[in-house]
N, C-alpha and C positions, 0 to 999 in steps of 0.2 A: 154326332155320328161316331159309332164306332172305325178308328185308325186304321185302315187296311194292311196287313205285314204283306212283306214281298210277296209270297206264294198264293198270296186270296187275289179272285179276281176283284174289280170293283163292282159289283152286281147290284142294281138298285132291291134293294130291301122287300119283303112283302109288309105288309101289312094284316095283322091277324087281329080280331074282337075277341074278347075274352072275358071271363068275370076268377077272383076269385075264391075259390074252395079248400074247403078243410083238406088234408091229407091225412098220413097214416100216424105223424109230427113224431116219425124214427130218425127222421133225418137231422132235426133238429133235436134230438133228444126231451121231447116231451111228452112223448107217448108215455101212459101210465105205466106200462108192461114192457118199456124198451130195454133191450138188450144191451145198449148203446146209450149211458147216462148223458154225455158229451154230445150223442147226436151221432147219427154215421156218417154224415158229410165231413164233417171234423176229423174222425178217423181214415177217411179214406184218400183228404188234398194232399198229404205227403206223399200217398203214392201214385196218384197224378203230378205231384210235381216233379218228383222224380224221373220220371216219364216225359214231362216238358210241357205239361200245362198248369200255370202256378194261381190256384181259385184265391190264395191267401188274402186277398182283398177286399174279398169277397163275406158277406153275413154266411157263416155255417149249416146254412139249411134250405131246403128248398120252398119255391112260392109255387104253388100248384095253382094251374090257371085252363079252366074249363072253355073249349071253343065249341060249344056248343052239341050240334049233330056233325059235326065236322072229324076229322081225326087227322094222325099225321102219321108221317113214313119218316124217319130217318133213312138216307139216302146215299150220302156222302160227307159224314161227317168230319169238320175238322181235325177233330182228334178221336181215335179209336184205341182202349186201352183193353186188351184180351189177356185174361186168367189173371186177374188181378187179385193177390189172397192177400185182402186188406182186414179182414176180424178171424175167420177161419181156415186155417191152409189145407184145408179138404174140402171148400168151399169157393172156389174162383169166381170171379165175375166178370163180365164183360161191361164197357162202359161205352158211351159214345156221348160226342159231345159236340154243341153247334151254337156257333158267336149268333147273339141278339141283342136284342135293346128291349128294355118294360119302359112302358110308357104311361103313364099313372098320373091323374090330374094334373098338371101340368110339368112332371118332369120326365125327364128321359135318362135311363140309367142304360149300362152296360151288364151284358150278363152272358151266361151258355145256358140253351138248353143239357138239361144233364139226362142222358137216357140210359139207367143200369137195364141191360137185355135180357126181357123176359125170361128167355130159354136158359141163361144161367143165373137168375134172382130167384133164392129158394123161397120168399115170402114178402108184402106188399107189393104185389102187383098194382099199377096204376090201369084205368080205364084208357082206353084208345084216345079220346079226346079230351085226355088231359096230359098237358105240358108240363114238366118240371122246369123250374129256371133256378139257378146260381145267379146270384144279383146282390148288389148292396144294400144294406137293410132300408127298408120304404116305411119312413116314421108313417103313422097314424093308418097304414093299410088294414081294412079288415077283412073276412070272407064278405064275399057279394057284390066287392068294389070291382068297378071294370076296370079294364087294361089294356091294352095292345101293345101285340108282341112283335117286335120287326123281326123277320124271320130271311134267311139266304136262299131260294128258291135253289141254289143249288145242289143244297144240301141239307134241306128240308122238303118233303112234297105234303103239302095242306088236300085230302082229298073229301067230297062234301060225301 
């Protein structure tokens, strides 16, 4: 289980089904056409950690993981990082981000939902009912594999 720091309450976890799915692979830097050879998750943990959340432990990119006809709300997220100009400084972003666990044949990792906000991400938008997650790299995963994501109801809302 993920450590609770002083200020999270102790909230029993949800539990979310998932499978997953290809992405726009910007974030890892392997889209054919990316802007971001490195990846933009890579570019962007110095200024989250700057900020006070440190992914450095974490595999550089995200695991996109589809919950079906479901969707989510970020809510109350642990950490909220607003006008963040991590590639273009006429280009800010908003970040939000929420302690999970991926759970994947049979182990359980540590991670954060990472959610860059619509309203200032100029391009890959993700679908409603898919979750990005920051997590440790998950030898042998490929798209299609299920998953479940523990998620903090209080700062997640899963709506069907």
């Amino acid at each position: 289980m993920l450590q609770p720091e002083e200020s999270r309450s102790k909230t029993t976890l949800i539990a979310v089904s998932g499978r997953v799915v290809e992405g726009h692979r910007v974030a890892s830097g392997q889209a054919e056409r990316s802007p971001y050879p490195a990846g933009s998750i890579a570019l962007q943990v110095p200024h989250f950690q700057v900020r006070g959340l440190d992914l450095s432990r974490f595999y550089p990119a995200t695991l996109n993981v589809e919950i079906a006809a479901r969707r989510f709300v970020m809510k109350n997220p642990a950490y909220r990082f607003e006008q963040v100009r991590w590639f273009l400084p006429n280009l800010p972003e908003d970040f939000s981000f929420s302690r999970c666990q991926v759970g994947v044949r049979d182990r359980l990792c540590d991670g954060w939902v990472y959610y860059p906000h619509p309203d200032t991400k100029p391009a890959h938008w993700q679908a409603p009912n898919i979750i990005e997650v920051i997590t440790s790299w998950l030898d042998g995963i490929t798209y299609g594999d299920a998953v479940t994501l523990h998620l903090d109801p209080l700062e997640i809302d899963i709506l069907d």
